[in-house]
N, C-alpha and C positions, 0 to 999 in steps of 0.2 A: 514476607521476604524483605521489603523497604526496614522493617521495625528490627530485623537483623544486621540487614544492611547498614543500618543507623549506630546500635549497637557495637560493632566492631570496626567502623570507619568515625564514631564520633558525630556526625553530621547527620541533621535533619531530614527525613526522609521525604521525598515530596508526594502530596496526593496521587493518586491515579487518577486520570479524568472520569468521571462520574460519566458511567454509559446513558444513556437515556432511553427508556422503552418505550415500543411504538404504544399508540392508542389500544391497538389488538391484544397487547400480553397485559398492558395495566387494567383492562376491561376487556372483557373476552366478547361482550356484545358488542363490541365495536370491530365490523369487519375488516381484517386485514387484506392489504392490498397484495394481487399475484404478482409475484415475483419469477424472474426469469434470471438463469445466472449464464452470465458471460465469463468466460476468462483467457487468457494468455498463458500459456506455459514456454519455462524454459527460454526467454527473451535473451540473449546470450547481446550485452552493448559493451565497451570502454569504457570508463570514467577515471577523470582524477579525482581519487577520492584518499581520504587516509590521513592518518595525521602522524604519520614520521614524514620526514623529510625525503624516501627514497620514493616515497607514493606520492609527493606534492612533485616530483619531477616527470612523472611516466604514467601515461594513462593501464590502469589492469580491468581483466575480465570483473565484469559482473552480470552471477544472470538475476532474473526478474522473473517474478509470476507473479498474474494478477487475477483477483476472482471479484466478480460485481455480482452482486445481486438487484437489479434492477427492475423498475415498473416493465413488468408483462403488457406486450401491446393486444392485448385480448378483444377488443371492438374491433381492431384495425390489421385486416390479415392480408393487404398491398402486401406485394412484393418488392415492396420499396427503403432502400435503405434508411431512407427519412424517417420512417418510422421506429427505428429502434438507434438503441446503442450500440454502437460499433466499437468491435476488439479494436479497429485501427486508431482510435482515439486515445486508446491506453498503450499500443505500441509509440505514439505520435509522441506522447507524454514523458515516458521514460528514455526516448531516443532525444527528443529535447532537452530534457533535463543532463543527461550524461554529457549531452555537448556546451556547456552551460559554463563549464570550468570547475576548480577545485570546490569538490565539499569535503571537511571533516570529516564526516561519519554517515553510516549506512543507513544510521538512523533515522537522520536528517533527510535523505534520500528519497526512505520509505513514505514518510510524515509530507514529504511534496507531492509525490506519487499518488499519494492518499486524497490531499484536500482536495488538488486539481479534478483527479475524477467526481469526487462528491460536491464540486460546481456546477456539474450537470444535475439538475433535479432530477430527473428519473431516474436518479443511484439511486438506492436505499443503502448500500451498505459497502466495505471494499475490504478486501484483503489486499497487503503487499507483503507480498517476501523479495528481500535485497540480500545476495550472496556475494561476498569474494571468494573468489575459481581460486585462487593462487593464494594463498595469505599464507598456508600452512603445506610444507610439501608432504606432510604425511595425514590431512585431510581433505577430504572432497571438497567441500568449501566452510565458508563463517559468515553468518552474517543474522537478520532478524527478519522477525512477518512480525504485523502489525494489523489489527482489524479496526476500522474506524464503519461507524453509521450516520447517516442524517440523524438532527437532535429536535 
């Protein structure tokens, strides 16, 4: 797609970031770690986001879902929040961020969304989907998912 992309716009296509594969899939005798998935659906925030000038004056709908796949607290079965990842850390994330002020694009958005959760070391992996609710009155919404891993 970039090599078409390149093709019909003239301009150099930029690499994809090279995924990195855990120990477990590049060597199968190396035990992979259990993973537990959390996620968010449907996060419905504000944001000023957009880059015409009617979206740089008024904040609009965006929803959010988030999917972690995270270290399994398998030794440690307290019933204590300490011990695991909490969704609330990915709602904390995207409600901060929306309050932030103008960004461009949704992209960008996503790509924050992204590193900040894979800060916490017991991520292994994240999904973000960022939609605009409103962009198009004859679509549901527009916007992009994005999956980033520890490297």
């Amino acid at each position: 797609m970039n090599k078409l992309f390149a093709q019909v716009t003239g301009t150099a296509a930029k690499a994809a970031p090279a995924q990195v594969r855990s120990p477990a899939v590049a060597n199968p005798s190396v035990a992979s770690p259990s993973l537990a998935r959390i996620f968010v659906r449907d996060l419905v925030v504000m944001a000023v986001i957009g880059i015409y000038e009617h979206e740089k004056q008024k904040a609009q709908r965006l929803r959010v879902n988030l999917d972690m796949m995270v270290l399994d607290r398998l030794g440690s079965r307290r019933d204590d929040i300490a011990d695991v990842v909490s969704y609330e850390d990915g709602v904390t994330i995207v409600r901060e961020l929306a309050a932030q002020g103008h960004l461009h694009l949704v992209e960008t958005f996503a790509e924050t969304v992204a590193q900040r959760l894979l800060a916490d070391g017991r991520v292994h992996s994240v999904t973000v989907r960022v939609e605009k609710l409103d962009v198009f009155p004859d679509a549901a919404s527009a916007g992009i998912e994005i999956t980033r891993q520890r490297g």
